[in-house]
C-alpha positions in Angstrom: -38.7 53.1 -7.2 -37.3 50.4 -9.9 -36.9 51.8 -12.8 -35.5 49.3 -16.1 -32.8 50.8 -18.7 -36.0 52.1 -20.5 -37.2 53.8 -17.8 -40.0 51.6 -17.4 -41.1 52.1 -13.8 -41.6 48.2 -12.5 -44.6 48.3 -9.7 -46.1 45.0 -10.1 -45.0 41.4 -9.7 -46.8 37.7 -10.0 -45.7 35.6 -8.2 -47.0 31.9 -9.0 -47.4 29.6 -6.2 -47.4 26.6 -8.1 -46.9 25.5 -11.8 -49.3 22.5 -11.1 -52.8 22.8 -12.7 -56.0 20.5 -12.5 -57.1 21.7 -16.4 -55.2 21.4 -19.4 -56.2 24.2 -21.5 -55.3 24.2 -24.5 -53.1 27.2 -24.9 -51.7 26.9 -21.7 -50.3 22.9 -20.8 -50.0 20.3 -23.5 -51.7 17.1 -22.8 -49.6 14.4 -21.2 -47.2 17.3 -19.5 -45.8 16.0 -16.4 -42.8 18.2 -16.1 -43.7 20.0 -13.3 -41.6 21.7 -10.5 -41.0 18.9 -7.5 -42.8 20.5 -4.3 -39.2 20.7 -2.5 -37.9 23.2 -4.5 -41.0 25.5 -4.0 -40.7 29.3 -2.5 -41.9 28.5 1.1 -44.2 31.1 2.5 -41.1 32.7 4.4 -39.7 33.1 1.4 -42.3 34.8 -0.5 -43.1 36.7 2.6 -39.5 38.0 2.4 -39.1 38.8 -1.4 -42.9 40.4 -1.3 -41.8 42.4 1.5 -38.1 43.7 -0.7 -40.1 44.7 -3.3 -42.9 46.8 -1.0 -39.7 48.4 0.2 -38.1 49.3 -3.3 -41.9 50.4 -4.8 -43.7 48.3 -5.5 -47.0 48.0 -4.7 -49.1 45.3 -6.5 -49.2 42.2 -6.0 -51.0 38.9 -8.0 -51.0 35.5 -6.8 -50.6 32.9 -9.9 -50.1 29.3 -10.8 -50.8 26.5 -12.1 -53.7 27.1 -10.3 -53.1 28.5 -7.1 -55.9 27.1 -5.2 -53.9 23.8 -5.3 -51.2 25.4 -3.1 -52.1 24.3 0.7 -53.2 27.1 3.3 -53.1 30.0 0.4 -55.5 32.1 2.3 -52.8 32.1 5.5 -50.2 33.4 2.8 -52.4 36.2 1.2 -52.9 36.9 5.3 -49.4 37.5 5.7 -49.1 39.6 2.5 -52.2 41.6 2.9 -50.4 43.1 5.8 -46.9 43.9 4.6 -46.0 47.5 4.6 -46.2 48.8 0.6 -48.7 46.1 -0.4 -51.6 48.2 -1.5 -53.2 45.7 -4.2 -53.1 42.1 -4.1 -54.7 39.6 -6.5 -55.5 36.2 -7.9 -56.1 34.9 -10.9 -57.8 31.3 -10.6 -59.8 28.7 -13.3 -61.8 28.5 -10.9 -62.6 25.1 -10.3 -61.2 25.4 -6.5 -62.8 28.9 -6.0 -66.1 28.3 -4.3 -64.6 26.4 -1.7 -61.8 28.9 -0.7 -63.8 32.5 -1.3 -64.9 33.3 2.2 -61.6 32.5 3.7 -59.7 34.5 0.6 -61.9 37.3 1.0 -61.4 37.5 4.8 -57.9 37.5 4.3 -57.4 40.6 2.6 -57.2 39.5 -0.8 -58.5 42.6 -3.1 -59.4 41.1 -6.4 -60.3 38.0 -8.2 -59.5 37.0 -12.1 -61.2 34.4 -13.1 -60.8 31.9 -16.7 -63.9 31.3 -18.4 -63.5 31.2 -22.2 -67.0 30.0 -23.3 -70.4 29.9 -21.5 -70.6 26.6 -23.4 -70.6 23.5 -21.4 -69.1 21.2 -24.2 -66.3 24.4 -25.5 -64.7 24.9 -22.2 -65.0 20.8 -22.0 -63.1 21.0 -25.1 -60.2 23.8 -24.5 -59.8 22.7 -20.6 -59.8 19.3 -21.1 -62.4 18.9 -18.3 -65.7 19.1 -17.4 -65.3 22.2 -15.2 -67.9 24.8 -15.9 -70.2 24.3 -13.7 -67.7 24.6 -11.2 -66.6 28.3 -12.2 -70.1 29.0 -12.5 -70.8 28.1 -9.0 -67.4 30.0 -7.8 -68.2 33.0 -9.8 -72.1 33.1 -7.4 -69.8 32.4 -4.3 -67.1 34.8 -5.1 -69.5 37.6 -5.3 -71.4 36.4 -2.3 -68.3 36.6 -0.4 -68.0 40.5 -0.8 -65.7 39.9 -3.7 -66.9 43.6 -5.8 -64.3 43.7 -8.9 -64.4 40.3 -10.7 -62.7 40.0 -14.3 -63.6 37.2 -16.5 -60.5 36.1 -18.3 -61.5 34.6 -22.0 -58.7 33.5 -24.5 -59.9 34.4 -27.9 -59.7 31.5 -29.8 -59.8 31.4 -33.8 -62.4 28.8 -34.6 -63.1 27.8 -30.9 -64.9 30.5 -29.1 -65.2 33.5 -30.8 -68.7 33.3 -31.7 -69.3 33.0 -27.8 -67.8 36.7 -26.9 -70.9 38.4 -27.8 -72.7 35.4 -25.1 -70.3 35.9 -23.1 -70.8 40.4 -23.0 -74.4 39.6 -22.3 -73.3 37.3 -19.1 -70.9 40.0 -17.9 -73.6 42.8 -17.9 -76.2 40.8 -16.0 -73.7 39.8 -13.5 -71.2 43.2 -13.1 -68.3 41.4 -13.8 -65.6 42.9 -16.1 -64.4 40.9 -19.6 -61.3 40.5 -20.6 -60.5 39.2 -24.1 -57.0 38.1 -24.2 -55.3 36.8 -27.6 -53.1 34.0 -27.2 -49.5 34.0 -26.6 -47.0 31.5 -28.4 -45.9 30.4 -25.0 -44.6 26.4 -25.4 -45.3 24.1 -27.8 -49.1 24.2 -26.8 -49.1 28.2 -27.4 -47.3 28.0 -31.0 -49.6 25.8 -32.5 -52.7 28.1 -31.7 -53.8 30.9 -34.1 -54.8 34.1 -32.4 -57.2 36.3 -33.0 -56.8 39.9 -33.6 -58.9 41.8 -30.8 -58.3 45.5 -31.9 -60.8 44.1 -35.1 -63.7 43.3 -32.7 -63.2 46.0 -30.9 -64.2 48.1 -34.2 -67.8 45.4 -34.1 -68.7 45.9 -30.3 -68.2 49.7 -30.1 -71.0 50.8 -31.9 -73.4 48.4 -30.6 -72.2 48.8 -26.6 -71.6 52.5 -27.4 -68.3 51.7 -25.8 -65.7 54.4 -25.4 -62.1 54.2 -23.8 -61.8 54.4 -20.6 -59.4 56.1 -18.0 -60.1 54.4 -15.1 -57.7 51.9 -13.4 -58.8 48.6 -13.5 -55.4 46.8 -11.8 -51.8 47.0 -12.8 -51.9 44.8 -15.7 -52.0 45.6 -19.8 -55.1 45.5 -20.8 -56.7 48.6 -22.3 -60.4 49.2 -21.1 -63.3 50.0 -22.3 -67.1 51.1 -20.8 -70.7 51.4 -22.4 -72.4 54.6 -22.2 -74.8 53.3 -19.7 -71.8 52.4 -17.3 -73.0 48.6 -16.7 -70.4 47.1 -19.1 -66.6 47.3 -19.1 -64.3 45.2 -21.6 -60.4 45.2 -21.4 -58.2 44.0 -24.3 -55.3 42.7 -23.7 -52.8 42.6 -27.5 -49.9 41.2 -26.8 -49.7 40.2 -30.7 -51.8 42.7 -32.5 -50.6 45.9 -30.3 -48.1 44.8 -28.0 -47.4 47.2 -24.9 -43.3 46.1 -24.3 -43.2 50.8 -24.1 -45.4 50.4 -21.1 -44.8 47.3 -19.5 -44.3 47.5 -15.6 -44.5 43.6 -14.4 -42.0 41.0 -13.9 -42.9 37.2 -12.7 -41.4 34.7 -9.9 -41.7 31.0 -10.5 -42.8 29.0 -8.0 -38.9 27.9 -7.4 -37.9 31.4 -6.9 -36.4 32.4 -10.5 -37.7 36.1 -11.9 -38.9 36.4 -15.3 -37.8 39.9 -16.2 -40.1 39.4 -19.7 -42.5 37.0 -20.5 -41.2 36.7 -24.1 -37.8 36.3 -23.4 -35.4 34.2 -21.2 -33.7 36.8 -19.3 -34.1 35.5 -15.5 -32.5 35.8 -12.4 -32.6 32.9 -9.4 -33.7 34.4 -6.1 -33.5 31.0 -3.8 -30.3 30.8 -3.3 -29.5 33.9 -2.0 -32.7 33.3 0.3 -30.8 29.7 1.2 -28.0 31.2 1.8 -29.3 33.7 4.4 -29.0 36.6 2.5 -30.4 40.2 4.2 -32.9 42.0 3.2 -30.4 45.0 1.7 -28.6 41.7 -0.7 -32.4 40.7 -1.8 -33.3 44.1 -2.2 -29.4 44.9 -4.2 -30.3 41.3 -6.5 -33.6 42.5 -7.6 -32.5 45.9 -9.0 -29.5 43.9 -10.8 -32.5 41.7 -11.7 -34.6 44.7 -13.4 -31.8 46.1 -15.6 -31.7 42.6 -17.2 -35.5 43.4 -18.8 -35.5 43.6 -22.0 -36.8 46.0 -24.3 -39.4 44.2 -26.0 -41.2 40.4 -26.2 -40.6 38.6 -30.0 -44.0 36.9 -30.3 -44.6 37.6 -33.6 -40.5 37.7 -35.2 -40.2 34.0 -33.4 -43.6 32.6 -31.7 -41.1 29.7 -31.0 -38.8 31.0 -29.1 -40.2 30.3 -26.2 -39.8 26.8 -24.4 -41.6 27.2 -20.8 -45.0 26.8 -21.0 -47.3 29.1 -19.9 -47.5 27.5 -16.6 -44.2 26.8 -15.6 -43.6 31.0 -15.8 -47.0 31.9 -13.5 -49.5 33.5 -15.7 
């Protein structure tokens, strides 16, 4: 197993497969950005294969496919192949906007891929217009009906709560989720870049307090993923909503994740700028016992705790470039 200096056991890693994007949401790229990693120092799919495969081998056991948007990376569904079948590889993910979805469901599906996240943050056309910078809801839409004819069972809507944006859609968007089985999550934003600092966020453990009574909602103990969000389910079991606080009630005591960039660098937090570069040991022909020896160096560099709220600036690298 990995266990950090706080003996925070570390059994799930994202791995981003591109930092290239075709939105621009607000929160996430700044308009004109154009600083994006150059294709020839991407992870190849050997690569990935290899550093998926060291941490199986050291405990870990979930596994979520990021970007950018990784539906832009070429042949995904032969990579999520190759991982689906990797010894220790017991949950593997995706978390997509969406736009690309409908066309790559089937083949995702067939290749082992698990479960789907999807970003919708309003069920208005001219609101996710506004925060993604492009006329793409019809295209989720018609990727969420695909995804679900393609056998995909556990879908999570990912909505960033937005102060003065979209949260007078969540209660729109509760109703969607009910009638369609798919699982919200309300996320508040994180000061990630100079996009993320200028956004307000909005404190989700308040709404929470609005919704109970009238879902009859009650904390759940189910497992829902690997990730940080705290769930919750209606009485009548058709509804399930997971918070996820990084600024409100951050979860740094119970954090068990660390991200790869799509060039190969670990993000031990993603809050802080404690990293370690994985390609060139993979250049330089390392075997698997060095890979396996660099990632356990890797995880007693995490740190304690994020500093969103002491210094929301702190952090340069947008949202993107870390794999969300």
């Amino acid at each position: 197993m990995l266990i950090d200096r706080f003996h925070r056991r570390i059994d799930y890693l994202r791995i981003s497969v591109t930092d290239k994007c075709d939105l621009r949401c607000s929160y996430c790229i700044p308009q004109g950005f154009t600083e994006f990693e150059k294709p020839a120092n991407w992870l190849s799919f050997a690569d990935i294969e290899r550093v998926v495969g060291a941490f199986a081998r050291l405990g870990v056991s979930r596994f979520r496919l990021t970007g950018g948007e990784p539906l832009l990376r070429k042949n995904l569904s032969q990579l999520v192949a190759n991982l689906a079948v990797l010894s220790g590889v017991e949950d593997l993910s995706l978390t997509t906007n969406g736009t690309q979805l409908s066309r790559f469901a089937y083949d995702l599906r067939h290749a082992g891929l698990n479960r789907l996240n999807v970003s919708l943050d309003s069920l208005r056309r001219e609101c996710v217009q506004t925060i993604s910078g492009k006329d793409s809801y019809e295209q989720v839409i018609k990727s969420l009906q695909v995804a679900r004819a393609a056998g995909f069972e556990q879908i999570k809507i990912n909505m960033v709560a937005l102060p003065g944006v979209n949260i007078d859609d969540i209660e729109e968007m509760v109703g969607f989720c009910i009638a369609n089985g798919f699982i919200l999550r309300l996320i508040e934003v994180m000061p990630m870049g100079k996009s993320g600092w200028k956004q307000d966020y909005f404190n989700l453990l308040e709404l929470i307090e609005n919704l109970r009574p009238k879902y009859q909602l009650h904390k759940s103990n189910r497992i829902y993923g690997g990730g940080p969000a705290k769930y919750w389910e209606s009485a009548d079991g058709r509804f399930t909503l997971g918070l996820i606080t990084p600024r409100s009630q951050h979860f740094c005591a119970t954090c068990n994740r660390v991200r790869m960039t799509v060039d190969g660098t670990l993000y031990l937090c993603l809050g802080q700028e404690h990293s370690v570069a994985l390609k060139p040991l993979l250049q330089a022909g390392c075997s698997d016992a060095e890979l396996e020896q660099a990632i356990r160096q890797a995880i007693d560099l995490k740190p304690e705790k994020h500093e969103f709220n002491e210094h929301p600036e702190k952090i340069i690298r947008i949202m993107a470039k870390t794999g969300g």
